[in-house]
N, CA, C and O atoms as CSV, one atom per row, in Angstrom:
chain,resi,resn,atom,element,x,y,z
A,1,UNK,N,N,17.449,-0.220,-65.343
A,1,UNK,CA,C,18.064,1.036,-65.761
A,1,UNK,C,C,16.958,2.023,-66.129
A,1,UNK,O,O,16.027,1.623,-66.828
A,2,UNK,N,N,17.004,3.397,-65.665
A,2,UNK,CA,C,16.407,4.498,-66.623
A,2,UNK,C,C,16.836,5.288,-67.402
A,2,UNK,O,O,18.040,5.399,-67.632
A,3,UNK,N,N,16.281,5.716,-67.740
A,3,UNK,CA,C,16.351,6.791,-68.782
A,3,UNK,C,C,16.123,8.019,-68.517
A,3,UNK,O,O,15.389,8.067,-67.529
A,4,UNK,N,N,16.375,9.023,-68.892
A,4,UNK,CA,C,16.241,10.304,-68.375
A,4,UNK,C,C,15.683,11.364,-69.650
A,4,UNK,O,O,16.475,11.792,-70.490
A,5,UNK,N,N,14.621,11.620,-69.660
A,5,UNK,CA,C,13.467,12.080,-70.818
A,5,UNK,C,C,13.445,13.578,-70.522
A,5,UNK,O,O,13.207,14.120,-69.443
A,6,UNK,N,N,13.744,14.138,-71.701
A,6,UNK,CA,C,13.388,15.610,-71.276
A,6,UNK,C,C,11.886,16.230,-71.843
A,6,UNK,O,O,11.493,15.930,-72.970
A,7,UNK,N,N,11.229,16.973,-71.090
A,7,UNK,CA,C,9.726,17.571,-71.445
A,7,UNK,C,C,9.937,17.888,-72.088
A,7,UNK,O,O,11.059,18.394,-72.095
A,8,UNK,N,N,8.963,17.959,-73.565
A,8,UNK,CA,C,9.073,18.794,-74.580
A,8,UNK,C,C,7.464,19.482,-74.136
A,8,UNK,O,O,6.516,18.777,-73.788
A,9,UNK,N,N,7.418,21.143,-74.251
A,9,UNK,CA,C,6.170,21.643,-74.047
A,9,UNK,C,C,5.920,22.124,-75.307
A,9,UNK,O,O,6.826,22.334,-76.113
A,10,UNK,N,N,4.695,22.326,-75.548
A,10,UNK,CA,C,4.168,22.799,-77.104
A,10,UNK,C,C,3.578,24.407,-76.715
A,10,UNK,O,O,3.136,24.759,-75.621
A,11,UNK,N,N,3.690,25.077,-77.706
A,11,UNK,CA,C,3.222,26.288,-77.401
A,11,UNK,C,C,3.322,26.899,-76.150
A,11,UNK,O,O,2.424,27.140,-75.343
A,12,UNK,N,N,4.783,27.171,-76.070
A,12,UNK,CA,C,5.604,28.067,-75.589
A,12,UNK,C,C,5.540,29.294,-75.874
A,12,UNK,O,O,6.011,30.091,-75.062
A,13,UNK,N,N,5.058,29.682,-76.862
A,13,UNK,CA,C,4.965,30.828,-77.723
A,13,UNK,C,C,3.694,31.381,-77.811
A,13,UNK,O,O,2.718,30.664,-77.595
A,14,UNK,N,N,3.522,32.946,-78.194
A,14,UNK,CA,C,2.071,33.098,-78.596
A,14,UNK,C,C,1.821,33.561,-79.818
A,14,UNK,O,O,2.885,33.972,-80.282
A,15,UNK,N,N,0.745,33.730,-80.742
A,15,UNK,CA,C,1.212,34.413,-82.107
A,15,UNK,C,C,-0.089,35.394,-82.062
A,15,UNK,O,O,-1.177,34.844,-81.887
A,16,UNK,N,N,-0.047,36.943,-82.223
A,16,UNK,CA,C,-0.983,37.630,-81.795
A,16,UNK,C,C,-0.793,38.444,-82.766
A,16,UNK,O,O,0.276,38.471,-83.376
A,17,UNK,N,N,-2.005,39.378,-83.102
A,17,UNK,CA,C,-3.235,39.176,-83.284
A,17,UNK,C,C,-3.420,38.142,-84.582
A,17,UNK,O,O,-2.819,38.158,-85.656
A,18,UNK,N,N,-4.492,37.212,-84.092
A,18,UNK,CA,C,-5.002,36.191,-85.205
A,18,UNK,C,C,-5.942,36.129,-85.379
A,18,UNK,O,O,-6.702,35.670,-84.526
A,19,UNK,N,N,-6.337,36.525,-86.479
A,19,UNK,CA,C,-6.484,36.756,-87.790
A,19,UNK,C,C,-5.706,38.141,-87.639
A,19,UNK,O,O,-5.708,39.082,-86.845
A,20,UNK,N,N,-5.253,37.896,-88.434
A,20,UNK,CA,C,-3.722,39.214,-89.105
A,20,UNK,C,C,-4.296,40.156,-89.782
A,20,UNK,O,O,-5.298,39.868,-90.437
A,21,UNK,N,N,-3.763,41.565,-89.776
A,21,UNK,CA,C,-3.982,41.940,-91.176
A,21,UNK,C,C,-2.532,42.685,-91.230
A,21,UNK,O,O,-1.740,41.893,-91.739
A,22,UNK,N,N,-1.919,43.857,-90.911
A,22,UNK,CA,C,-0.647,44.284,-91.426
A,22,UNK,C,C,0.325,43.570,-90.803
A,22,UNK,O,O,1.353,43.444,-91.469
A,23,UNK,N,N,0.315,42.955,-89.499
A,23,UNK,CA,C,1.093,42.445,-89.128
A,23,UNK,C,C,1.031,41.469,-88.226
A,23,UNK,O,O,-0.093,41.422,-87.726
A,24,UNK,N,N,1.943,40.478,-87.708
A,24,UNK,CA,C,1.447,39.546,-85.987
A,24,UNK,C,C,2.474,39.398,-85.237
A,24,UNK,O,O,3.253,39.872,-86.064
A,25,UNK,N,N,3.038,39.182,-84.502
A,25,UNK,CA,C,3.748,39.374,-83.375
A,25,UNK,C,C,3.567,37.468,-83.163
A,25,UNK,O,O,2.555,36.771,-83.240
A,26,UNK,N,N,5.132,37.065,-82.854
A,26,UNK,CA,C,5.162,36.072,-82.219
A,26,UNK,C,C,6.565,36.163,-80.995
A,26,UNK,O,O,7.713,36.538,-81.232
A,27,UNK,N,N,6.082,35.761,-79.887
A,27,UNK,CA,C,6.522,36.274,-79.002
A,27,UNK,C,C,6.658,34.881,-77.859
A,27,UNK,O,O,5.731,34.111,-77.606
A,28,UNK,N,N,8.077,34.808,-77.267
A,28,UNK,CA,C,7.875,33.730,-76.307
A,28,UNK,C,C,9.567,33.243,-76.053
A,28,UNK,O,O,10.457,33.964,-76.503
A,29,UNK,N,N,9.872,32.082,-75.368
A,29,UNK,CA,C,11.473,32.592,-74.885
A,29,UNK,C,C,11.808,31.667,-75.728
A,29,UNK,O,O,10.931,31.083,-76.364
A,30,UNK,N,N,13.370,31.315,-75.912
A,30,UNK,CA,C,14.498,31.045,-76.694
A,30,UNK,C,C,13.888,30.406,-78.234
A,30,UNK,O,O,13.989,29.190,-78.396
A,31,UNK,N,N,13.443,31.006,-79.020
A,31,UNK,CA,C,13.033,31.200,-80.113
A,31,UNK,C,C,14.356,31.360,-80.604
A,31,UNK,O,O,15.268,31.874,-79.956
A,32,UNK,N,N,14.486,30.735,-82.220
A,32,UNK,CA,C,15.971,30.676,-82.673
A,32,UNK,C,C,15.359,31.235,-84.028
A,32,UNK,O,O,16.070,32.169,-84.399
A,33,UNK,N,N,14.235,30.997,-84.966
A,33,UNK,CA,C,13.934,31.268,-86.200
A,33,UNK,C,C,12.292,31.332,-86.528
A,33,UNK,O,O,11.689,30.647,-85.702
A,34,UNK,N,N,11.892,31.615,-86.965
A,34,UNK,CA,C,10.124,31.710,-87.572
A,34,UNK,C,C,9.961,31.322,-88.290
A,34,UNK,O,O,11.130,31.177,-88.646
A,35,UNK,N,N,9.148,30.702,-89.401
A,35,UNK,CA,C,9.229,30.196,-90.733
A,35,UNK,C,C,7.244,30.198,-91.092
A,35,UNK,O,O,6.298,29.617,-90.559
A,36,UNK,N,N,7.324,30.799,-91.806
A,36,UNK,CA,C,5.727,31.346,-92.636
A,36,UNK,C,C,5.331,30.375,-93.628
A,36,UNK,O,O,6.201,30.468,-94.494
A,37,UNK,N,N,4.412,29.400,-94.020
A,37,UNK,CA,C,4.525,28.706,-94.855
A,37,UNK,C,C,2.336,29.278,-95.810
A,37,UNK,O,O,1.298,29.803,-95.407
A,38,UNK,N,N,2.678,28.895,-96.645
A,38,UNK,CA,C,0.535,28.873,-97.439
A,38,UNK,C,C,0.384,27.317,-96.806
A,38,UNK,O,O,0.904,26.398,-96.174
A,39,UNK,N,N,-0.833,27.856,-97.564
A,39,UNK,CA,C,-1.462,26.618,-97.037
A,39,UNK,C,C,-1.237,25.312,-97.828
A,39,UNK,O,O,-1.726,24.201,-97.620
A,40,UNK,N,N,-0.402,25.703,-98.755
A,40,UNK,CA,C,-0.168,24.893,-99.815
A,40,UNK,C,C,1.793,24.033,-99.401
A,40,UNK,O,O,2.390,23.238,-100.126
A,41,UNK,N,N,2.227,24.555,-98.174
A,41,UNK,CA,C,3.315,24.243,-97.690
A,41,UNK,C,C,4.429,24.904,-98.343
A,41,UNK,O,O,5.529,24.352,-98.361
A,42,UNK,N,N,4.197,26.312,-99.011
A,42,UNK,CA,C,5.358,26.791,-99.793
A,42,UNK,C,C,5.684,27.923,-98.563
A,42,UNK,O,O,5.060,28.750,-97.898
A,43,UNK,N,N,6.988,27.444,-98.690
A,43,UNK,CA,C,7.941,28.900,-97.516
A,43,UNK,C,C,7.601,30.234,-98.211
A,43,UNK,O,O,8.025,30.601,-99.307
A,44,UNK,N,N,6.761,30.900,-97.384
A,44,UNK,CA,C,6.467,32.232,-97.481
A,44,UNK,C,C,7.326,33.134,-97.314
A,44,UNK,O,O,7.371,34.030,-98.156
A,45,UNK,N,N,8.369,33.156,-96.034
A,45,UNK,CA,C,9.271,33.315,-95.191
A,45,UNK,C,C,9.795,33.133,-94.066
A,45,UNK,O,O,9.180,32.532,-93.185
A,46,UNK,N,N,11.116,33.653,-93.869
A,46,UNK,CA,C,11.677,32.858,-92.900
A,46,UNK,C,C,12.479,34.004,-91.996
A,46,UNK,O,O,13.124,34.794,-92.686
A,47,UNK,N,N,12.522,34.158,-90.945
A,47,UNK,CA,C,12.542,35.248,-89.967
A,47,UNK,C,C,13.555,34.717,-88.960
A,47,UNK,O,O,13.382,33.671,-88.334
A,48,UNK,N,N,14.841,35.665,-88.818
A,48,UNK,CA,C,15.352,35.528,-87.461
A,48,UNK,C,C,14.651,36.140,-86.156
A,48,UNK,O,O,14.035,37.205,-86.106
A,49,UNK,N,N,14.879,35.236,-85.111
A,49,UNK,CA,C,13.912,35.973,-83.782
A,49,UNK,C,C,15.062,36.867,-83.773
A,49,UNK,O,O,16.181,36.725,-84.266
A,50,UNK,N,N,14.364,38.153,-82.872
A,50,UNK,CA,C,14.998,39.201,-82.164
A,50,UNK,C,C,14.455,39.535,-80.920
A,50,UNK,O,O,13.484,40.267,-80.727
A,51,UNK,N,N,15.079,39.006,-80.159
A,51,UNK,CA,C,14.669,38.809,-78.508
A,51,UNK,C,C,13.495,38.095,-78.324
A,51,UNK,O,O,13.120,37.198,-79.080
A,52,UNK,N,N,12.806,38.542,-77.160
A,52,UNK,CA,C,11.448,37.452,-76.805
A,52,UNK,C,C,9.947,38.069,-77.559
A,52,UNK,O,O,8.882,37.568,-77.199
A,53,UNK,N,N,9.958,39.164,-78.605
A,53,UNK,CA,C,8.676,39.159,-79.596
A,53,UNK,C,C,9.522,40.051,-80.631
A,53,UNK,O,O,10.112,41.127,-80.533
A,54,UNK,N,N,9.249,38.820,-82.005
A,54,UNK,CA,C,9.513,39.508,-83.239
A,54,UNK,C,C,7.973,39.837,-84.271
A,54,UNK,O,O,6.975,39.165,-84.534
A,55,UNK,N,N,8.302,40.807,-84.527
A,55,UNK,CA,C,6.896,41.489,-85.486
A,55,UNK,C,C,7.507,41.302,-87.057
A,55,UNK,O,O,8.453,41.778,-87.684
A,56,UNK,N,N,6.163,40.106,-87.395
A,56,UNK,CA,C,6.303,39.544,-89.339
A,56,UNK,C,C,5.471,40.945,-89.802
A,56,UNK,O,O,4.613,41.359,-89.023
A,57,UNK,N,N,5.701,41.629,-90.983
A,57,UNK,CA,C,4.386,42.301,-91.074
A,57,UNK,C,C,3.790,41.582,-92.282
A,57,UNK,O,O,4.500,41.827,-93.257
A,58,UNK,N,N,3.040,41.004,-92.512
A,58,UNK,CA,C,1.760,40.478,-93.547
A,58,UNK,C,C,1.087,41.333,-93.968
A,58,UNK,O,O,-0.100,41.101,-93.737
A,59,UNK,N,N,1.354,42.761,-94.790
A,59,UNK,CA,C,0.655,43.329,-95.299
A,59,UNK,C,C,0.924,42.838,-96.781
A,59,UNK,O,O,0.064,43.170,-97.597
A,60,UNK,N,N,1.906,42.156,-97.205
A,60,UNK,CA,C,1.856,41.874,-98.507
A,60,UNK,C,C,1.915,40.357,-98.748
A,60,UNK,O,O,2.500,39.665,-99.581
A,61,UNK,N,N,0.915,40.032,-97.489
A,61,UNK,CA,C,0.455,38.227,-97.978
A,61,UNK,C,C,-0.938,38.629,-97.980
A,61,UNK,O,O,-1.657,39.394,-97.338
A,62,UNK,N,N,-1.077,37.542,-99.281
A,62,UNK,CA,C,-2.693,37.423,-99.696
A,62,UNK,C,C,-3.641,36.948,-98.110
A,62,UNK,O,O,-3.251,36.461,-97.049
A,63,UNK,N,N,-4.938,37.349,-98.580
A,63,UNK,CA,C,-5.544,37.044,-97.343
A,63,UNK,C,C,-5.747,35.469,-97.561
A,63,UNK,O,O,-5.810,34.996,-98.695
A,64,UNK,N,N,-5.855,34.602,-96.275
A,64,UNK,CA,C,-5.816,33.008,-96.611
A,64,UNK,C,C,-5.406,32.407,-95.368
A,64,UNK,O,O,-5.441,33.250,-94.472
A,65,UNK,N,N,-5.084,31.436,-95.026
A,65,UNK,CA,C,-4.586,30.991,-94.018
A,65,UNK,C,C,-2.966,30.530,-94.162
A,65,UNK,O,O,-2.590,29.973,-95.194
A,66,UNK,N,N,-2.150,30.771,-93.182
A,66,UNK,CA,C,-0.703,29.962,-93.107
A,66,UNK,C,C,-0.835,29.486,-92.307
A,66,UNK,O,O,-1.935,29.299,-91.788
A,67,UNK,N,N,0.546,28.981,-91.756
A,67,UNK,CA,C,1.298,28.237,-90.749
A,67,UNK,C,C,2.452,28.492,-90.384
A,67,UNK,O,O,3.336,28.373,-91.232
A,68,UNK,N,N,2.802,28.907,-89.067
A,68,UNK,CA,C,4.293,29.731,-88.557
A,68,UNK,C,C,4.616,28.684,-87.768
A,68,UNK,O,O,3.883,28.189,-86.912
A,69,UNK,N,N,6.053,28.239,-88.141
A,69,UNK,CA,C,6.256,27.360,-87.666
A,69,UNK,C,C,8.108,27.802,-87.003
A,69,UNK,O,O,9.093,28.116,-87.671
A,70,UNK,N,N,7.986,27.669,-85.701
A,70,UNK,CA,C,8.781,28.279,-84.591
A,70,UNK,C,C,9.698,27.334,-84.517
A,70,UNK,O,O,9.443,26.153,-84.283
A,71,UNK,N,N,11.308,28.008,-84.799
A,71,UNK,CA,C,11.914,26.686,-84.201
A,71,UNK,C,C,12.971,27.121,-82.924
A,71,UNK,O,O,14.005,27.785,-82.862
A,72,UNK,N,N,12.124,26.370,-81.940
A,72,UNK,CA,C,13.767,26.920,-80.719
A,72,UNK,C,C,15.195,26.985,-80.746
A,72,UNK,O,O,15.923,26.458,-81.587
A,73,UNK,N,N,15.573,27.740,-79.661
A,73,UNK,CA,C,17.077,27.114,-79.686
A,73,UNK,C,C,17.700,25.361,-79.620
A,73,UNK,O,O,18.689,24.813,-80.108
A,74,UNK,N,N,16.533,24.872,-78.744
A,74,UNK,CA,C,16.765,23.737,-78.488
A,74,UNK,C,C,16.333,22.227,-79.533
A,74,UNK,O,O,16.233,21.028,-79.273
A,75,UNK,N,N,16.175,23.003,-80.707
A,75,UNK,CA,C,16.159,22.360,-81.953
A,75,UNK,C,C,14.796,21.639,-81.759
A,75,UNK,O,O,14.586,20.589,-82.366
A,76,UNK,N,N,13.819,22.202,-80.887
A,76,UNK,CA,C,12.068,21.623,-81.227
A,76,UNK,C,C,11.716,22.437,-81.697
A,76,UNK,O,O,12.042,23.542,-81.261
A,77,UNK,N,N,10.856,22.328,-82.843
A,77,UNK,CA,C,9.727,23.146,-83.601
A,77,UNK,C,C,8.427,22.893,-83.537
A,77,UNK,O,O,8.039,21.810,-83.976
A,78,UNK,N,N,7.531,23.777,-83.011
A,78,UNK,CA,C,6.016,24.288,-83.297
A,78,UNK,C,C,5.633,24.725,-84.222
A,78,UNK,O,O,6.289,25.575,-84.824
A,79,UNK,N,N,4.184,24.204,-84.744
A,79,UNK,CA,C,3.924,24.476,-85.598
A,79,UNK,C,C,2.281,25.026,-85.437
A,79,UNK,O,O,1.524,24.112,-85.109
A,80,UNK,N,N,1.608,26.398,-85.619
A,80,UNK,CA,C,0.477,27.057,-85.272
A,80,UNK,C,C,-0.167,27.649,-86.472
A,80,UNK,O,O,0.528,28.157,-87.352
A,81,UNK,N,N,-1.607,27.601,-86.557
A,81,UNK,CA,C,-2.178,28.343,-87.371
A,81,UNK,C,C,-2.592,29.534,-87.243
A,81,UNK,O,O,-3.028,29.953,-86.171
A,82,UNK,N,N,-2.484,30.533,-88.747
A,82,UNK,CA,C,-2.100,31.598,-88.267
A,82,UNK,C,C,-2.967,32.237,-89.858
A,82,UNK,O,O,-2.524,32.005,-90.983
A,83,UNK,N,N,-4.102,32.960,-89.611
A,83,UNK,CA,C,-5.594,33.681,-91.092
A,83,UNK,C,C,-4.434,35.169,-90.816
A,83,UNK,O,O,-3.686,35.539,-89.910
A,84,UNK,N,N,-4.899,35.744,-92.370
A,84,UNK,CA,C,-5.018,36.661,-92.401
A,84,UNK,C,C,-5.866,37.265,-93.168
A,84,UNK,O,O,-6.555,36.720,-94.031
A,85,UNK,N,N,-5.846,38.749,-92.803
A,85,UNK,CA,C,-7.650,38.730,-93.353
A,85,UNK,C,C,-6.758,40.480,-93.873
A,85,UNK,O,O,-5.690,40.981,-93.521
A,86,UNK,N,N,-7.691,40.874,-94.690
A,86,UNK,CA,C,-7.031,42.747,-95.328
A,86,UNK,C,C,-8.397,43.286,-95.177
A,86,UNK,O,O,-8.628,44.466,-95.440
């Protein structure tokens, strides 16, 4: 018997410009939600997509590093690093 495995691809998405400063753009297809975390794993925020590129603006996150972590429609999530610098 087989089985029938579906591809999961990673970074589907792009997250631009990185290193940040007012804002970054993550952009890429069936994106369902965004989620901003410190580096310390505390939800920064959490973003509905709006079509294929939604703009976070990070002018009022400390400069430091996060993690945006993308979750599709198809219930896989990516997870990318993501500086911002002022």
């Amino acid at each position: 018997a087989t089985i029938d495995v579906a591809e999961i691809k990673d970074n589907e998405y792009s997250i631009y410009p990185n290193p940040a400063r007012d804002y970054v753009k993550v952009s890429g297809e069936d994106i369902n939600s965004i989620s901003v975390y410190n580096c310390l794993g505390a939800l920064v925020e959490r973003v509905e997509a709006k079509g294929n590129t939604t703009s976070i603006s990070t002018s009022s996150y400390n400069t430091g590093v996060y993690f945006i972590t993308v979750e599709q429609n198809n219930g896989v999530s990516t997870t990318q690093k993501m500086v911002v610098t002022h």
